[in-house]
Structures are given as C-alpha cells and as structure tokens.
VEXDREN-2710 file (C-alpha; in Angstrom, 1 decimal):
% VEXDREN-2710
k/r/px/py/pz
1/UNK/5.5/-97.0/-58.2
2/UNK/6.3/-93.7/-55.6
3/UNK/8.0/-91.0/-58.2
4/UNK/11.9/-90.5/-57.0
5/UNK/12.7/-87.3/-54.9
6/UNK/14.6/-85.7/-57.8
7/UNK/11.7/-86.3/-60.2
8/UNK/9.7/-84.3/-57.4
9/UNK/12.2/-81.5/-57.1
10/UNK/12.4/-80.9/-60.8
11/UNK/8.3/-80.8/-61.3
12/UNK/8.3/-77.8/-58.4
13/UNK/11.2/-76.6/-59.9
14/UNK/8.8/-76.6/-63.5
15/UNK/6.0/-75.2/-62.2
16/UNK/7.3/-72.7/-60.4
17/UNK/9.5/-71.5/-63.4
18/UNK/5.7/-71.8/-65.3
19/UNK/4.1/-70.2/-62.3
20/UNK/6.8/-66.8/-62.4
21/UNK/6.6/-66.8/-66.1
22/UNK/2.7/-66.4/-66.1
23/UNK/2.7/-64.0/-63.4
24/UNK/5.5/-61.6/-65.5
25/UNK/3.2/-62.3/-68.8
26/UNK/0.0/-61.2/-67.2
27/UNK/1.8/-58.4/-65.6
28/UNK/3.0/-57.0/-69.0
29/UNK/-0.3/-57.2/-70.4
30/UNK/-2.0/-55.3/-67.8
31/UNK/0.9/-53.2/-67.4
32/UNK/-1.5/-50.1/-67.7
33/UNK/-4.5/-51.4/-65.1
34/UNK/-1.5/-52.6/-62.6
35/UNK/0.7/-49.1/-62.7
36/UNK/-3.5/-47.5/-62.3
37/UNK/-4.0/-49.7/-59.3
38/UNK/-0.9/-48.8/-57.5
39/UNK/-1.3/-45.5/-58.5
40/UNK/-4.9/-45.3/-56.8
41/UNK/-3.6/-47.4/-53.9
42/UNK/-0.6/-45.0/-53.6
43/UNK/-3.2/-41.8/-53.9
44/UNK/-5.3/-43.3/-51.2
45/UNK/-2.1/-44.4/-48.4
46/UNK/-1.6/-40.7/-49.3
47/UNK/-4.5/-39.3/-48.6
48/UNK/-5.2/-41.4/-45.8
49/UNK/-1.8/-40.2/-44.0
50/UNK/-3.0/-36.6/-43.9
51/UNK/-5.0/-37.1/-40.8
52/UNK/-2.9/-39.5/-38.9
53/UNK/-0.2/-36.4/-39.6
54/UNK/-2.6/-33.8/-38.6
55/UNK/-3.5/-35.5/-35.4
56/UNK/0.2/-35.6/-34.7
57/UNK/0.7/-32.3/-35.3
58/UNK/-2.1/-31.6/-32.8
59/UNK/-1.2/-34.0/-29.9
60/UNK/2.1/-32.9/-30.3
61/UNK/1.0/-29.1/-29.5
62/UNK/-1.5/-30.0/-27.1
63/UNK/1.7/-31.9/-25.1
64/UNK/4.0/-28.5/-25.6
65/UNK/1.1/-26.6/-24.0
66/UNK/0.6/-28.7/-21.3
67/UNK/3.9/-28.5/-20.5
68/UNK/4.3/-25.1/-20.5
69/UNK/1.1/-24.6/-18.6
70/UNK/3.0/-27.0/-15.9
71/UNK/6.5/-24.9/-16.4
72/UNK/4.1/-21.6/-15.3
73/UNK/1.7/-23.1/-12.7
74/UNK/5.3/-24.2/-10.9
75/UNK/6.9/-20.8/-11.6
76/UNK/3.5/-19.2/-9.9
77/UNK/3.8/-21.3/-6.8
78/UNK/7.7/-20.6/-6.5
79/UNK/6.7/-17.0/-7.0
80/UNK/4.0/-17.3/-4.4
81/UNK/6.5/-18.9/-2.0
82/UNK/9.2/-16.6/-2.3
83/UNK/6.7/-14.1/-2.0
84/UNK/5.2/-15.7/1.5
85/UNK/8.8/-15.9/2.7
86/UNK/9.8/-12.5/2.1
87/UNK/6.5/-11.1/3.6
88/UNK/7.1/-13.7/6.9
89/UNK/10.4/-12.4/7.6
90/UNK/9.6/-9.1/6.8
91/UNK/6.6/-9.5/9.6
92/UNK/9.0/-11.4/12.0
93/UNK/11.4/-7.9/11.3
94/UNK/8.6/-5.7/12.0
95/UNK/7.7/-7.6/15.4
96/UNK/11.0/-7.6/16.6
97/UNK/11.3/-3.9/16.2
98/UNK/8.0/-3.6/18.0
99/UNK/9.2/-5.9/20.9
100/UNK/12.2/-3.6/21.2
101/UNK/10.4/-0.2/21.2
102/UNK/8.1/-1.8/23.8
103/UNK/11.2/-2.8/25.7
104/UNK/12.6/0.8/25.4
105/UNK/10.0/2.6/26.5
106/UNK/9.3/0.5/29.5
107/UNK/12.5/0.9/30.4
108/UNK/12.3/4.8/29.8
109/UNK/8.8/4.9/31.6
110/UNK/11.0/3.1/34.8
111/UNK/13.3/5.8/34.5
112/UNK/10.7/8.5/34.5
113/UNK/8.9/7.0/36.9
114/UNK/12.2/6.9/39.7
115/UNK/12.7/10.5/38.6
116/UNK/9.3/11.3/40.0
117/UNK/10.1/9.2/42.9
118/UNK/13.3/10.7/43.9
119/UNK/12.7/14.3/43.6
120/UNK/9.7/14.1/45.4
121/UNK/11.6/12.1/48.6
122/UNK/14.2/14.8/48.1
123/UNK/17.0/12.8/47.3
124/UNK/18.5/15.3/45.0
125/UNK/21.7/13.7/44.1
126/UNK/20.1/10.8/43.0
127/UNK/17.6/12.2/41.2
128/UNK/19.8/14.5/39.0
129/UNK/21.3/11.4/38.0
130/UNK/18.1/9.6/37.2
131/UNK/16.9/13.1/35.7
132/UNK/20.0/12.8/33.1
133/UNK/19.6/8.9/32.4
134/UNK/16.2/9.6/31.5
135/UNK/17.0/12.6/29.4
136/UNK/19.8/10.4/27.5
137/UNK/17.2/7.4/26.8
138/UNK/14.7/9.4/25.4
139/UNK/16.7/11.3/22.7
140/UNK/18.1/7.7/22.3
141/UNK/15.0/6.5/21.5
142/UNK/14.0/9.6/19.5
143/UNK/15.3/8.3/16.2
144/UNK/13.6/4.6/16.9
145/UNK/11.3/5.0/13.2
146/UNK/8.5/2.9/14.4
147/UNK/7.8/6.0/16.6
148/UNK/5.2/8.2/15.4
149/UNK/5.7/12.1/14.3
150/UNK/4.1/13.3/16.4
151/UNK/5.7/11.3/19.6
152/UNK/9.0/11.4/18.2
153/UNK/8.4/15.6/18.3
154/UNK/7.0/15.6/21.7
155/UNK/9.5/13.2/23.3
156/UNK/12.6/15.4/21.9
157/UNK/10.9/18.2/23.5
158/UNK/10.3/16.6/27.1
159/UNK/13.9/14.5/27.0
160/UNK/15.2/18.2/26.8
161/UNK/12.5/19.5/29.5
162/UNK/13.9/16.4/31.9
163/UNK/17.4/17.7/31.1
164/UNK/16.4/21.0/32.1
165/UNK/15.1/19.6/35.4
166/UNK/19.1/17.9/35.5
167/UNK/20.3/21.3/35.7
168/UNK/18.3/22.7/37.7
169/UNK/18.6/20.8/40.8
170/UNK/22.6/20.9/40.2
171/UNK/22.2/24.5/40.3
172/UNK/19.2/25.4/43.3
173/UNK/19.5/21.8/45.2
174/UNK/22.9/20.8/45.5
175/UNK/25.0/23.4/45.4
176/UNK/22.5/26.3/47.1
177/UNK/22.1/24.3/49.8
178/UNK/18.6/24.4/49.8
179/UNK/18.3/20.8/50.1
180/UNK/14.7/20.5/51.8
181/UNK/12.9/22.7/48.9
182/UNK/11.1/21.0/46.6
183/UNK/11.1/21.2/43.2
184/UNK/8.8/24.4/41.4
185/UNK/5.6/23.2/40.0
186/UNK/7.3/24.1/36.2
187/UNK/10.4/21.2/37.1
188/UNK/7.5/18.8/38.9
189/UNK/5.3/19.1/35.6
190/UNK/8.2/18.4/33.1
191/UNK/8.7/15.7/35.2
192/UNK/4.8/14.1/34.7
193/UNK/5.0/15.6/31.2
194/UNK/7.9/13.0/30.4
195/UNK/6.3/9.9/32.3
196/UNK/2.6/10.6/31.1
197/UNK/3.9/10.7/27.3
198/UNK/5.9/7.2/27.4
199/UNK/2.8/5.8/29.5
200/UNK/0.5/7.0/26.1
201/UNK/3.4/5.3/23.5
202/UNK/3.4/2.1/25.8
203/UNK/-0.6/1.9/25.6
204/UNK/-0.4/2.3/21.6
205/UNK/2.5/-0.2/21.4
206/UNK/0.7/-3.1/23.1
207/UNK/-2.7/-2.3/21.8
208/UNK/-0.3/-3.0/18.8
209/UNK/0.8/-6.0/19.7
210/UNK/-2.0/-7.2/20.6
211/UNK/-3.6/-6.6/17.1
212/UNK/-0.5/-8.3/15.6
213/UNK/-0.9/-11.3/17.6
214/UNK/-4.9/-11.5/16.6
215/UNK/-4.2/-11.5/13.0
216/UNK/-1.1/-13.7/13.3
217/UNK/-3.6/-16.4/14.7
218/UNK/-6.3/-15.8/12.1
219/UNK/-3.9/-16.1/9.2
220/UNK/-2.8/-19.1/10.6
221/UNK/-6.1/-20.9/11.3
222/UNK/-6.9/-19.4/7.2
223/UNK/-3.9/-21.6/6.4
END
C-alpha cells in the first residue's frame, strides 16, 4: 500500500532535520581542522589575488601611457601643421613682396628707359617730366626692404643724379633757349647710370623668382 503524501513530507522533513543536525555535530567537532581549512583556503584566494592585482596595476599604466603617447603624437602633428601653415603664408608673403619689387622696378626701368629716349630726340619738356617721375619712383622704392644695401645705396644716389638731370634741362634747355643742344655727357651718363642699375636689380629679382618657383615644385613633388 503507496505511503500517503503527508507521511512523505514528514520523513523529508525528518531526515533533513537528522541531515542539518549531523552536519552542525561534525562541524563542532572539527571546529579546529574547519576554521584551518578556511583559513588556508582564505591564505591561498589571498595570495592568489596579488597577481591578478599586479597585472591590473600594470595594464592599467600601460593604457595611461598609451594614451598619453597618443595625446603627444597628436599635439606633434598639430604643432607640425601650425608650423607648415605659418611657414606657407609666410612664403606666400615673401613672394608677393618679390612680385611687387619686380613690378616696381620694371615700371622704374620703363621710366628710365623714356628718359633716355626723350632727351636724346630732344624733347626737353617731356623729358624733364619723365626725368622727375623717375627720380620720385626710385626714392619710392628706396625704402622697399627686400632691396639689397648696397642697391638701396646706389639707387638713392642715382634717383638724386636723375633729379639733377630734372633741373638741369629746366635751367640750360627750356628756359636758355638752347633747345637743339644735347645734353653734356655728365647729364647723359646719370641718365644710363639710373637705367643700367634697375636693369642689374631686375636680373637678380627674376633669377629670384625663378629659384623660388624651382624649389616651390620640388617641395611639392617631396610632398
């Protein structure tokens, strides 16, 4: 005859009271070898901790200095950039004053040139004027600082010279009268002083550029 379900409940309910009360009796009897055991058990979770820590500890330094290694590669290449930029646009600024000079003087070696011109055809009214234009531009471009000293010297010297030459034909060619004279060989000679010396700067400013533009295009194909 099958046991009823309450006669099953109290037999697990019996043997599990049994069950608990065994475990608690051999517990207190081996209290000593148990609190050992944990103790060892305890020791060794301990121990074995250490290095799981340590490794931490390490990965997490090794992440800090990769990170700042990434922080100061990116501050070298902003660097670098700013760097590039400034020395672009300093390059473009220096280009720009060489394109300008170049443009002054060729205007100034125009100038010169119709000076030449006009005193030699005799047209003295006209060439006074050109005389003085000529003079003006040159001390204009006198304080231009991509000149050299030495140019800067010798092109105050002949802008005064070419002013001289002004005066002169005011004085002995228009109001003298002596309208079919030409000019003395000291006027003529400031004269070819004042074109041959802008004709020099011109030569130096596009061998210049010329440079400029070859290492613009090797940089570039380096890039």
């Amino acid at each position: 005859m099958a046991e009823s379900p309450s006669k099953r409940t109290l037999w697990t309910w019996a043997l599990g009271f049994l069950a608990s009360f065994a475990l608690l009796a051999l517990t207190w009897f081996f209290w000593r070898e148990v609190t050992s055991f944990c103790d060892r058990v305890g020791n060794i979770a301990s121990v074995s901790g250490l290095p799981v820590s340590l490794v931490g500890f390490a990965l997490t330094i090794h992440a800090l200095l990769k990170t700042r290694k990434i922080e100061q590669d990116a501050r070298g290449r902003i660097e670098n950039a700013v760097a590039k930029a400034h020395q672009e646009t300093r390059d473009a600024v220096a280009r720009i004053g060489q394109q300008l000079l170049l443009s002054e003087c060729e205007a100034l070696g125009r100038l010169a040139s119709e000076s030449r011109r006009l005193s030699t055809e005799l047209q003295w009214s006209r060439a006074a004027d050109r005389c003085r234009d000529t003079a003006h531009s040159g001390i204009l471009l006198v304080a231009h600082p991509r000149l050299q000293a030495d140019e800067e010297k010798k092109l105050r010297a002949a802008s005064d010279n070419v002013q001289g030459v002004a005066s002169f034909i005011e004085r002995n060619r228009l109001s003298q009268g002596s309208a079919t004279a030409p000019l003395p060989r000291p006027q003529t000679q400031f004269l070819e002083d004042m074109f041959n010396l802008v004709t020099n700067i011109l030569v130096r400013l596009r061998r210049e550029v010329l440079e400029t533009t070859h290492a613009d295009r090797e940089r570039q194909q380096q890039a």
